[in-house]
Legacy VTK file of the C-alpha trace (Angstrom):
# vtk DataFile Version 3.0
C-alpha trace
ASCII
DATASET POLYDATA
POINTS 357 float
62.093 95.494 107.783
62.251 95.595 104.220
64.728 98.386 103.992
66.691 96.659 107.161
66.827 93.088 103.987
67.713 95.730 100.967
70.950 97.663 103.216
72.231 94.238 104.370
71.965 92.483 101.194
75.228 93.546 99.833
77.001 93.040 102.709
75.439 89.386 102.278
76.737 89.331 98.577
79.997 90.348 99.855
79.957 87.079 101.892
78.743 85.440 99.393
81.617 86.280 97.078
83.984 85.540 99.626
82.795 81.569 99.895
81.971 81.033 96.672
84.017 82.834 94.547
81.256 83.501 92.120
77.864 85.855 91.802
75.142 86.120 89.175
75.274 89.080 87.106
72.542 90.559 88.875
74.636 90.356 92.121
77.488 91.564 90.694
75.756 94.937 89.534
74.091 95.127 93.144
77.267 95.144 94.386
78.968 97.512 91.881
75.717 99.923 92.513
75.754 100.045 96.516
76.081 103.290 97.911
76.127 103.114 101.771
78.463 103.557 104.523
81.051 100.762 105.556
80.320 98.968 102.436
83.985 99.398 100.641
85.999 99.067 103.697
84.130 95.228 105.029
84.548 94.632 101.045
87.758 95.460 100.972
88.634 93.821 103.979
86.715 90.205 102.622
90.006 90.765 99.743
92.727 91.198 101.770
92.025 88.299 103.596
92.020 86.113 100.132
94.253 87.996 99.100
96.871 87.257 101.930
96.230 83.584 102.271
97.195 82.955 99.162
100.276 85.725 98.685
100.872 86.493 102.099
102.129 90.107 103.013
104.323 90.305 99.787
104.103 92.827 96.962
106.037 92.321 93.737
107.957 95.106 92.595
108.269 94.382 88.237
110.620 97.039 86.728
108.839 98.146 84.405
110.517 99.223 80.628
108.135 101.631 78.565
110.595 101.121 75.227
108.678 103.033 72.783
105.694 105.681 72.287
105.420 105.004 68.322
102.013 103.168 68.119
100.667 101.938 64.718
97.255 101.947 66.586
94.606 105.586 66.437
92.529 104.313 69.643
90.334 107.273 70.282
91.003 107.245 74.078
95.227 106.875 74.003
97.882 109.631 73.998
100.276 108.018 72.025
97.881 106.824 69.370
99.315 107.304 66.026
97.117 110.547 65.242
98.752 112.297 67.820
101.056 115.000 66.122
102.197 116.190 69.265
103.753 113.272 71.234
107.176 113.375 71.187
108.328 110.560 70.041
110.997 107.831 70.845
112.431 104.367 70.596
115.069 102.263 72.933
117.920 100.558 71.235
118.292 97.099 72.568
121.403 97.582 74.205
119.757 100.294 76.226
117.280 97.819 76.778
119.325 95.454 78.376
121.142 98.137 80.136
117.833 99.032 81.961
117.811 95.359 82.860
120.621 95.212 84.102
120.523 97.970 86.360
117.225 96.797 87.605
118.857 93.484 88.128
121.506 94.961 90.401
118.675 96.284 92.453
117.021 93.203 93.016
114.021 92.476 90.248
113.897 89.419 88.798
110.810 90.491 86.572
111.447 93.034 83.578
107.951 94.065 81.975
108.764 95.528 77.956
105.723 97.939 77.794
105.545 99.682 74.468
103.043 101.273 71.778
102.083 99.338 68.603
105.471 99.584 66.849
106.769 97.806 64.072
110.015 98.823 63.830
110.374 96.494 66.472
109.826 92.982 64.088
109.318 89.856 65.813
113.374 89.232 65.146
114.091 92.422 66.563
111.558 90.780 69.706
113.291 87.833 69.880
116.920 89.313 69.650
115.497 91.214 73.272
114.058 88.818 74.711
116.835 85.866 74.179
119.498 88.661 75.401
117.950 89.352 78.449
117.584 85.509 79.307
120.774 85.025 78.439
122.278 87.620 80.784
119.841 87.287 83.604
118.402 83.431 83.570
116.643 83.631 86.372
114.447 86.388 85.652
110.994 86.273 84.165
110.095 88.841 80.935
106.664 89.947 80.263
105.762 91.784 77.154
103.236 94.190 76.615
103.803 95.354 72.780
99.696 94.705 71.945
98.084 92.855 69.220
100.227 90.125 66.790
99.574 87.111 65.556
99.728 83.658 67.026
103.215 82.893 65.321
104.823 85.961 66.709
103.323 85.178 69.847
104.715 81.727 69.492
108.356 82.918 68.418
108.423 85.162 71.131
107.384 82.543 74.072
110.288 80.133 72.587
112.323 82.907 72.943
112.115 83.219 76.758
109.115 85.603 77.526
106.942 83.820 79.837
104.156 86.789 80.246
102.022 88.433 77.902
99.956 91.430 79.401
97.303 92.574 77.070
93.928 94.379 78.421
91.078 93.575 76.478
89.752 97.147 77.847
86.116 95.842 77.235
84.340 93.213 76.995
81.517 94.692 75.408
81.571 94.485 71.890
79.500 97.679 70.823
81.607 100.124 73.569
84.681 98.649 71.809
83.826 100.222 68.573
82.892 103.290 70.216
86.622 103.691 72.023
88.548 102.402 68.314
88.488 103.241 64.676
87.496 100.302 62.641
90.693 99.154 61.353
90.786 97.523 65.080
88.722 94.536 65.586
87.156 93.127 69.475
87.344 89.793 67.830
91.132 89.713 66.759
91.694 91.489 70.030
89.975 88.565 71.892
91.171 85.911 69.711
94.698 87.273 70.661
94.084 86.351 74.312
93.235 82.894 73.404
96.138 82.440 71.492
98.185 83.727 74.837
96.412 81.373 76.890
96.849 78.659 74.200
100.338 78.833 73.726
101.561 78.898 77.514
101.665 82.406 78.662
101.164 83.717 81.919
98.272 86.105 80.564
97.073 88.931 81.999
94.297 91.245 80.679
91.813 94.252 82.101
89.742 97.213 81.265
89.855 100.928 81.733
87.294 101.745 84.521
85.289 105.127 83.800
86.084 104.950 80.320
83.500 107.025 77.645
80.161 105.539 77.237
80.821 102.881 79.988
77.705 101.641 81.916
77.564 99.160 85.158
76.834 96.524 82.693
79.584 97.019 80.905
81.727 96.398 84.271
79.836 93.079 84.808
80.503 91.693 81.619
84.227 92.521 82.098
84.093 90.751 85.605
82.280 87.649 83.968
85.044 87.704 81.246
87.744 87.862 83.684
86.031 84.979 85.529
85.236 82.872 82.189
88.812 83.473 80.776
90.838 82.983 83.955
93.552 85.499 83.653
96.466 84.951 85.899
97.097 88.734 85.980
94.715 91.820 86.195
95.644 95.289 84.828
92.948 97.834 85.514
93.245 101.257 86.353
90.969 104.455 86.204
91.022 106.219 82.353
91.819 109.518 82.587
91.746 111.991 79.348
94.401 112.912 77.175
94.236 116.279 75.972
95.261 115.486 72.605
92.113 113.248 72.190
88.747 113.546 71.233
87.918 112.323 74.982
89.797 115.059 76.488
86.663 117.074 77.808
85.129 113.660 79.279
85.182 112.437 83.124
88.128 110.542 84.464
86.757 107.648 86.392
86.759 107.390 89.838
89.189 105.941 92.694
86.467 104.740 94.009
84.944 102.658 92.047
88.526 101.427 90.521
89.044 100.379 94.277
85.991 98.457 94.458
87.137 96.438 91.011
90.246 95.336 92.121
88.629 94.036 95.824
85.508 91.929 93.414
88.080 91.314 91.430
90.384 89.699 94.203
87.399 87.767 95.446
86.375 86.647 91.953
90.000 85.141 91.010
91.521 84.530 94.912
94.998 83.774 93.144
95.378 86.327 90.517
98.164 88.749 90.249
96.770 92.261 90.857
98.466 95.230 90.119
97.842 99.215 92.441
98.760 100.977 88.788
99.998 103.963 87.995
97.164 105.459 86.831
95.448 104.986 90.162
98.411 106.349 91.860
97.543 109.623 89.360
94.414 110.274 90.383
94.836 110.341 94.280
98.480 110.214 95.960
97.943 107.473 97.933
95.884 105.340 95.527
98.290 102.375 95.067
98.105 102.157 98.953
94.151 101.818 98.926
94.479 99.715 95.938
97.077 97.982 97.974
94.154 97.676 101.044
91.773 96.636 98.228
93.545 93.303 97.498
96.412 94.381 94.846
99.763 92.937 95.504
101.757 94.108 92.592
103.655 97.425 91.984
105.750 98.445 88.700
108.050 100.750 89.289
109.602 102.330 86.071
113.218 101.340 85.218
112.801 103.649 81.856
115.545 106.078 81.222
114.957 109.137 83.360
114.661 111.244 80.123
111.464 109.365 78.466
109.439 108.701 81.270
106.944 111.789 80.671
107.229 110.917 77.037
105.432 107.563 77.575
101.873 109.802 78.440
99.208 107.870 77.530
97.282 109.798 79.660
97.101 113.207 80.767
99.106 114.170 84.203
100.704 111.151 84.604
102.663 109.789 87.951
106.277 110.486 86.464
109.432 110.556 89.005
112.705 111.329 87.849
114.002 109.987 90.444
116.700 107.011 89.837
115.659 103.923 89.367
117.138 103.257 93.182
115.508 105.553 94.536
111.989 105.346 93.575
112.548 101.962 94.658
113.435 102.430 97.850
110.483 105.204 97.992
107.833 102.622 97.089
109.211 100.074 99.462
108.648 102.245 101.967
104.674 102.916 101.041
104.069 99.565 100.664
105.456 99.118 104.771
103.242 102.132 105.543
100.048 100.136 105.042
101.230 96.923 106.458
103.026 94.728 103.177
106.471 93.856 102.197
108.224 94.710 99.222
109.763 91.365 97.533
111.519 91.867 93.900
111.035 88.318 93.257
109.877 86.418 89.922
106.394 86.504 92.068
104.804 83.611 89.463
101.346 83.253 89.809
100.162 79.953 91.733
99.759 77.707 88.803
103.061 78.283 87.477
105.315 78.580 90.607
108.408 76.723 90.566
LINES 1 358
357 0 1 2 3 4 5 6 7 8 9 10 11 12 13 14 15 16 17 18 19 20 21 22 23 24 25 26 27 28 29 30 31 32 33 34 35 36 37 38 39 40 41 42 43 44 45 46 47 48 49 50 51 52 53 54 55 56 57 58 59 60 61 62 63 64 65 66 67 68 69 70 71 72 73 74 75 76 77 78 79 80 81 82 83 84 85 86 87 88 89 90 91 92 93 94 95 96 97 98 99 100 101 102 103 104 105 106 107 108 109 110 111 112 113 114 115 116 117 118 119 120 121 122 123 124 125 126 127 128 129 130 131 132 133 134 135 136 137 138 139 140 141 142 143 144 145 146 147 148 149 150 151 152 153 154 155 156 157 158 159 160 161 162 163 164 165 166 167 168 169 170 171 172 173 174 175 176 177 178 179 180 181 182 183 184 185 186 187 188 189 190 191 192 193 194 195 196 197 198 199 200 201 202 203 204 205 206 207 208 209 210 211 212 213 214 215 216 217 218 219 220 221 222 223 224 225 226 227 228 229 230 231 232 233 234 235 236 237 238 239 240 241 242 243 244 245 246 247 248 249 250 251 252 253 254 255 256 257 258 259 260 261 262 263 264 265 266 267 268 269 270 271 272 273 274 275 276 277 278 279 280 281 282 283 284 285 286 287 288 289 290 291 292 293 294 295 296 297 298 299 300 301 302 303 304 305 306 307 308 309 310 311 312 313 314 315 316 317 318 319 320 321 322 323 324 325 326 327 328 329 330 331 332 333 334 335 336 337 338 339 340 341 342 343 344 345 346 347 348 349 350 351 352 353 354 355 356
């Protein structure tokens, strides 16, 4: 009887998690830790059912422009960190910027994502130049940057400028396995202080961790999915880490796509509304992991609207995903994995609920 109560519990928290939205710490690990058969796919199942009463069958599609690999930044896990001798290094001018705008604009995406190391060369006028050209030339289109750690005032510039999103993972919410992933000219506090001043300002914020990453424990994972909860991101970027050979972590284990899977389905249950990205990491580690991330709850992809010729320069990770296909093309070839497991492709703004217009 007992072990009847201890294999059903889980399935119980799952439940649980639906309803409420919530679970102790405790419960959370339980249901990180679970190890029998069924459990991911009635899990998984509990998020696409949030997940599609709230989105539906769509998927956003975000074109996604990685516009530098220079990186101020050593973190101890990242490819492009400035230690790195052997990255080949490169910068987009800003009419090549908008030119990858507006080609992704001609194929439909009304969300541009400016992904980039670190990088001062790019000053916050140099920021706002971007930004205000895109909006000029394509009003109706939403701009998220992902350029990493600044200060509230840059932050601030940049939001008056046009950019409405701000992705920036806090990678862990553990203070003491922060300092064992940076050097300690980073800080977890600035870092964290960074996503209040997001939040506090008027972004659409959206954060996440690296699942698998060195030194990581289960309770690490729970207090990133209590953050997550506390801070109320409206987007989630989390994918698997996976070495870099030009790292001190490049011997260490990549994590898993199944536990990654398992995130994104809590993490769907945990925030019902959130934006949830299948990334490209997971899509690294096993060819069709978008699609289960897909089945797990995620309904964002980002396909890469990068010039063809610095896509595998942007490697913050060993053997990443990297087409070089056109633009059209891998657009067209996503749209038609996201049919394969039962979702539609949409290129629209795709705002999360609170901030739909």
């Amino acid at each position: 009887m007992q072990e009847s109560f201890e294999r059903a519990y889980p399935f119980e928290l799952a439940d649980k998690l639906e309803t409420e939205g919530n679970l102790t710490d405790d419960e959370l690990k339980a249901v990180l830790l679970f190890d029998a058969p069924g459990f991911d796919e009635y899990l998984a199942g509990k998020a696409r059912a949030v997940r599609e009463k709230h989105y539906g069958k769509e998927v956003y599609l975000r074109g996604l422009i990685e516009f530098t690999n220079y990186c101020k930044n050593n973190c101890y896990y990242c490819g492009i960190r400035r230690g790195n001798a052997n990255a080949e290094r490169y910068r987009l001018s800003e009419d090549l910027i908008l030119s990858c705008c507006d080609m992704g604009y001609e194929l439909g995406f009304r969300t541009f994502v400016l992904q980039g190391g670190e990088d001062p060369y790019y000053t916050d006028e140099l920021v706002v130049s971007i930004v205000s050209a895109i909006k000029e030339r394509h009003p109706d289109c939403a701009v998220t940057l992902s350029i990493g750690e600044r200060e509230k005032e840059s932050y601030q510039k940049f939001f008056d400028a046009g950019a409405e999103r701000y992705l920036l993972r806090h990678e862990t919410a553990d203070k003491a396995h922060y300092r064992m992933l940076h050097p300690d000219e980073l800080s977890f506090d600035h870092r964290m202080q960074c996503l209040k001043n997001l939040k506090e300002i008027g972004y659409q914020v959206g954060t996440g961790m690296m699942v698998g990453s060195p030194y990581q424990t289960t309770e690490h994972l729970v207090k990133d999915l209590r953050f997550l909860k506390d801070f109320g991101p409206e987007m989630v970027g989390m994918g698997p880490f996976i070495p870099h050979h030009d790292t001190c972590f490049a011997d260490s284990p990549a994590g898993t796509v199944e536990m990654t899977v398992r995130l994104l389905a809590v993490i769907r249950l945990l925030l019902p509304d959130v934006l949830l990205p299948a990334t490209t990491a997971l899509g690294t580690i096993d060819p069709i992991g978008r699609e289960k991330g897909l089945l797990a709850g995620a309904n964002v992809i980002m396909p890469n609207l990068s010039p063809a010729d610095v896509r595998s320069k942007y490697l913050l990770y060993d053997n990443k995903k990297v087409t070089g296909d056109e633009a059209a093309e891998a657009v067209r070839d996503m749209t038609r994995r996201i049919s394969s497991v039962g979702y539609e492709a949409v290129v629209a703004r795709g705002d999360h609920a609170n901030f739909r217009k």
